[in-house]
C-alpha positions, 0 to 999 in steps of 0.5 A: 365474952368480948373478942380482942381485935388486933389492928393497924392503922396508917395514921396521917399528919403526925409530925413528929414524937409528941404527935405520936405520944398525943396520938397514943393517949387519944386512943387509949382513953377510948372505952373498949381500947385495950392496948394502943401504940403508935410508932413514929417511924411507920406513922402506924397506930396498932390497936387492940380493941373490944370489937362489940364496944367500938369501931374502927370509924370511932377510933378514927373519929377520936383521932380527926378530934386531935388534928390528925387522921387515921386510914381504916380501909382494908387490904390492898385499898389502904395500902394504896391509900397509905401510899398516896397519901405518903407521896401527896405529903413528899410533894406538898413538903416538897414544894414548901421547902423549895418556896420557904428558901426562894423566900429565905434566900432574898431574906438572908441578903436583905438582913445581912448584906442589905440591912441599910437600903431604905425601907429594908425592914419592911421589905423583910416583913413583906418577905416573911408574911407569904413564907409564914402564912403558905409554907409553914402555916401547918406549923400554926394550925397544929399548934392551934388545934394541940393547944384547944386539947391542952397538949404540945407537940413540935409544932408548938415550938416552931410556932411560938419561936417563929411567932416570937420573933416576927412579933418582936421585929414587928413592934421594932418596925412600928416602933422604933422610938420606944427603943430609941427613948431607951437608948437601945438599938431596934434590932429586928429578926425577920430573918430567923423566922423565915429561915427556922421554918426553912430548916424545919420544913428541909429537915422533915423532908430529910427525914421523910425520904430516909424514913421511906427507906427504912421500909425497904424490906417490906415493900419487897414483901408486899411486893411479892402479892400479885393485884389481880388473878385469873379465875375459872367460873362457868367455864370462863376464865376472868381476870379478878381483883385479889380482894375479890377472891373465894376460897374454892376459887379456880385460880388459872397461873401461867408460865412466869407469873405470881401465885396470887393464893395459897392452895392446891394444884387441881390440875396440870404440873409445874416446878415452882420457885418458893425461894422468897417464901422457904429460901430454897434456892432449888424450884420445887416440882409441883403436881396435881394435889400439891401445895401452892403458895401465894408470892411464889413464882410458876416457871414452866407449865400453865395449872389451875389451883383450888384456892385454900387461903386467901387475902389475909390468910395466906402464908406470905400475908401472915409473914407481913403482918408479922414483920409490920407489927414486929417493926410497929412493935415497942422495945422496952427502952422505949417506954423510957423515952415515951415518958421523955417525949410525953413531958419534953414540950412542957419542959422545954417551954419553961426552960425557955421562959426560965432563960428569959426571965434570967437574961433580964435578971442579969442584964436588964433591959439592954438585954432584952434582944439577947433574951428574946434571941436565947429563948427563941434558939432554946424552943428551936433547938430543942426537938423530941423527934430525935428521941422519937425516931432512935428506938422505932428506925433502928427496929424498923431497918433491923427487923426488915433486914431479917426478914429479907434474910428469912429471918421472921422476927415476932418482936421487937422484945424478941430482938432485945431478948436475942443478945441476952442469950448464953445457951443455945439448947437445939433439938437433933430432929429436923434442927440439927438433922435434915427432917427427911428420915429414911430407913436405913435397917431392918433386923426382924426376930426369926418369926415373923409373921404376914401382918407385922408389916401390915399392923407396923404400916396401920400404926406408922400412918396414925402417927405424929412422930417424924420418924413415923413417916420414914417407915411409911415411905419404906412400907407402903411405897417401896414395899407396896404393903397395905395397912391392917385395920385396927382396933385401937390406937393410943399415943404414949407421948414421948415413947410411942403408940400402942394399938390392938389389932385381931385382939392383939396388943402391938406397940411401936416407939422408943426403948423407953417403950421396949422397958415398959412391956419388958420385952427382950432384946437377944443377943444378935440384936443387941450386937446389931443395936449398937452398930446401928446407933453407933453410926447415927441411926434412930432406933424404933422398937415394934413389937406385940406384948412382952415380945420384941418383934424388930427393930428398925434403924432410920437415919436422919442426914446431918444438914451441911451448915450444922457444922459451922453453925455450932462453930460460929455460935461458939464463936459468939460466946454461946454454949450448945446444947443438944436435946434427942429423944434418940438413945444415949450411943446415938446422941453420942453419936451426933454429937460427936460430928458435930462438935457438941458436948453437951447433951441429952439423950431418951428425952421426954417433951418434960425432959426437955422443959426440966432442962431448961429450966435448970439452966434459967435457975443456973442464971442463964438466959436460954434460947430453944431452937425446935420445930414449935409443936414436937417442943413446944413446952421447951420452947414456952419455957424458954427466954427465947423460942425459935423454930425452924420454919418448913414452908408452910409449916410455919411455927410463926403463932408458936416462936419469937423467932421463925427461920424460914430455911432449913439452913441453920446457919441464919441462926448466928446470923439471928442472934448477930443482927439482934446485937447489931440492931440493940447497939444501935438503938442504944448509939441513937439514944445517946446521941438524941439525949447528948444532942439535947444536953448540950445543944439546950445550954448553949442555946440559952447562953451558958458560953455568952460569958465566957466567949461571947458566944449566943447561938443564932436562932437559925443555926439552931433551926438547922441544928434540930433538922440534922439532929432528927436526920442523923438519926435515921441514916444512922438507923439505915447504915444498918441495913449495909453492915454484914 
């Protein structure tokens, strides 16, 4: 069986939405490729691929075929790559830009205030030659190299408009009889070649600075990993690139610096700030058999860890792998646009060869400048990098925003899904609840026996469920007993466990647990039970065969943001449901503080599925807040899942969306940014396809019989270049809303 292998690739020399869609197709007709997609806005290629059938060089191969280049380099060398490469592209851009408008400048004056100074016309092509030849010859040899593969992109717009152009003024700077003959006047435009490639280049460079604007948030991330770490082998201590490090590795961390690796505390103790990686603003005291993560930062004492995870495998890699492909990730209104983008070139073409064609049907030879001038400002005006950049820079600011925000978002269908939602349904354990039972109640029956405690603590310890791990503190460390050796031990999912211990049958669970053995509960016990659940507590039920034996009451802290993050979901316009496998008086209980009517008490992991699924076939659209393993079928089930992210016990592989903090009040804030960031992808759509809409007609002359009006190809030229800007710093305006 072939292994699926997920990568990204930064790829080099893409200019524009058709690069980006020429890209694409290259890849996908790879043998072994199962899915390719290439986002714009990172300049990224995510590949999925049957490792045995091709390699990363093939892919790159294919790629350098079609005139761009991918960086296939592992870890922090192709990041370094990546970030050389961006920098090399910014001043080279740079320097174009600031050398196409030395020469546009002389050019303007020349043409416009200058025109009858002798030999004018040839100054000008003297002026154009070096600006089309060293500042805007990538234009040409791109258009070169799609047109060999029978594709087009931006590049062949600007090349033939500009091409065009200078031809028609060469031919009149030669031969200006053949107009003469005809009565006409030999105009030239010189000027609009030089000056279309000026705006192209400044609006590249535009766009190239906003864009890097849009990755803020995970160069702060990546910002987190440390280069190097100091290792112990053989009793020396050495300092070490991050690539080089082995599991097992001794990693030596001092005072203020970096946790290079996710791993265990073998010797000494310090309090850590985990702040970037849980939110908690509080540091966390480690000691010897703790758990470190990398990216956190040591505050006091000097420890050596034993290295767990490293490189690709730590938490907070995971956590930017996840934001990286999240943002490279396609929302479905973007399919839409790739199929726009991918015939948008070809159609551009023929409308511009149309508008020639029916300037001279109408107005004849002495038309044939206005003809030329509106089939040149139609190939100019006319951009697919507006529609490119809408969908990818409002998902790369938005998704970057939230992770900033410890906010993990999957992607970019996640995001979209999230403002569909009308219910919120939350589990109570560790949701809704602190996560950190404690007991706060025993009531025993009158006999009881040395080893109760001792079978109860043997069976707690085996235990998945949360409350299990409240009964172990209690026994084993305020308590000090020791646990029995057990015979057997089963788990009842949803209700409890069951073990034998000196052939006896015990069990520890819910009432649900306490039914099925028939056991009974005396007066005195259920006066005490509904005290218990009336103040909130979970109730565990022990006992051996049809007798009950104690009932424990364990209480589980309400989190302070619970509260007014059921207000501010209601807020939204979004309905709240609770889902326990605590008895009906505590739910009601819980409930009750917080402000949630609806809710379901006693329910079973298939409960809870049941559930939701009654709310989709009610027409809802239905968001599961968990903790991924305990609901992971609600959350399966559910439109959209969200867990509750405890360090690194992180349901990342399990949820759409992950919050990083206990603090549920991210949860509005999730569901507000997914409406924000959604909205903005449909504003930048609008305004890319208006822009085209309108800016195409006018530029082929639609105005010139009403008004006289006929669009100069240069203001074209600098239409397209605000077009493409407008839409990224509408995408960035995104990262200072509230």
């Amino acid at each position: 069986m072939s292994t699926i292998t997920k990568k990204a690739f930064p790829v080099l020399n893409m200019h524009c939405a058709g690069c980006a869609n020429n890209v694409e197709k290259t890849v996908r007709k790879l043998p072994g490729i199962v899915d390719a997609s290439v986002n714009l806005a990172t300049n990224t290629l995510s590949v999925s691929y049957e490792a045995d059938k091709l390699t990363p060089g093939e892919i790159r191969a294919a790629v350098l075929s079609g005139g761009y280049d991918l960086i296939i380099e592992e870890g922090n060398l192709k990041e370094e790559r990546k970030e050389e490469a961006q920098q090399q592209h910014y001043r080279k851009l740079k320097m174009q830009v600031i050398g196409a408008w030395i020469f546009a400048i002389p050019m303007l004056l020349l043409s416009m205030v200058f025109m009858h100074v002798p030999y004018s016309n040839e100054l000008q092509l003297l002026l154009t030659l070096p600006v089309m030849i060293l500042f805007g010859g990538s234009f040409y040899t791109g258009a070169w190299k799609q047109a060999k593969s029978g594709r087009s992109n931006m590049d062949t717009l600007v090349a033939l408009s500009t091409s065009i152009a200078f031809l028609f003024s060469a031919f009149n700077t030669f031969f200006p009889e053949f107009w003469y003959d005809r009565g006409l006047e030999p105009h030239v435009y010189y000027e609009a070649s030089v000056v279309i490639i000026a705006f192209v280049l400044t609006g590249k460079l535009m766009e190239e600075r906003a864009k890097g604007n849009t990755s803020t948030a995970i160069k702060k991330l990546m910002g987190l990993q440390p280069k190097v770490a100091r290792i112990v082998r053989n009793g020396i201590e050495e300092e070490v690139l991050i690539d080089q490090l082995q599991v097992g590795d001794l990693v030596v961390v001092r005072p203020g610096e970096q946790i290079p690796v996710d791993g265990i505390l073998a010797e000494g103790e310090s309090f850590v700030d985990e702040s970037m990686i849980s939110g908690e603003p509080i540091p966390v005291e480690k000691k010897q058999g703790d758990k470190v993560l990398a990216g956190t930062i040591n505050q006091r004492g000097s420890f050596i860890i034993k290295a767990s995870q490293v490189g690709s495998e730590t938490v907070l890699a995971r956590i930017i792998r996840m934001v990286q492909e999240a943002q490279g990730s396609k929302a479905p209104v973007q399919r839409i646009v790739d199929r726009v983008t991918g015939i948008f070139v070809p159609v551009v073409l023929g409308i511009a060869i149309l508008t020639f064609v029916l300037w001279l049907v109408i107005g004849g030879t002495e038309y044939f400048s206005y003809a030329m001038l509106s089939a040149v400002s139609v190939l100019v005006i006319a951009c697919p990098c507006a529609l490119g950049l809408a969908t990818p820079t409002a998902l790369m600011v938005g998704i970057g925003k939230a992770a900033s925000q410890h906010i993990l978002i999957k992607d970019a269908v996640a995001l979209e899904q999230m403002r569909k939602v009308d219910v919120v349904v939350l589990d109570k354990t560790g949701t809704l609840t602190e996560g950190h039972p404690t007991v706060s109640g025993w009531l025993w029956a009158q006999t009881q026996e040395e080893c109760f405690k001792n079978v109860l603590l043997a069976a707690e310890m085996k235990s998945e469920h949360p409350l299990a791990g409240a009964i172990v503190t209690s026994l084993q460390d305020e308590e000090k007993v020791k646990p029995a050796p057990l015979e057997s031990f089963e788990s009842i999912t949803g209700k409890g466990v069951k073990v034998i211990y000196e052939g006896d049958l015990f069990w520890v669970g819910s009432h649900k647990l306490l039914k099925d053995f028939d056991a009974i509960v005396t007066d005195v016990m259920a006066d005490m039970l509904v005290q218990y659940e009336s103040e909130g507590n979970g109730i565990i039920y022990f006992g051996r065969e049809n007798q009950l034996l104690a009932i424990i009451a364990v209480t589980d802290a309400i989190k302070s943001t619970s509260s007014e993050a059921v207000k501010e979901l209601r807020r939204q316009g979004i309905d709240i449901c609770m889902l326990t496998g605590d008895g009906q008086r505590t739910a009601l209980a819980v409930a009750g503080k917080l402000g949630i009517d609806r809710f379901i008490a006693d329910a079973l992991p298939d409960d809870k599925e049941d559930f939701i699924r009654e709310l989709q076939l009610q027409g809802k659209t239905v968001a599961m807040v968990g903790d991924g393993i305990n609901d992971s079928q609600a959350l399966a089930l559910a439109d959209v899942s969200i867990a509750m992210g405890k360090g690194t016990d992180i349901a990342m592989d399990v949820a759409m969306v992950t919050l990083m903090t206990s603090d549920l009040l991210l949860l509005p804030k999730a569901f507000n940014l997914s409406r924000q960031t959604v909205r903005l992808i449909h504003q930048n759509l609008f305004w890319a396809f208006i822009y085209n809409l309108i800016g195409i007609p006018i530029a082929a002359g639609v105005l010139f019989p009403l008004n006289g009006l006929l669009l100069n190809p240069m203001l074209a030229s600098a239409a397209m270049a605000f077009s493409s800007v407008s839409v990224v710093l509408n995408s960035l305006s995104l990262g200072k809303r509230k």
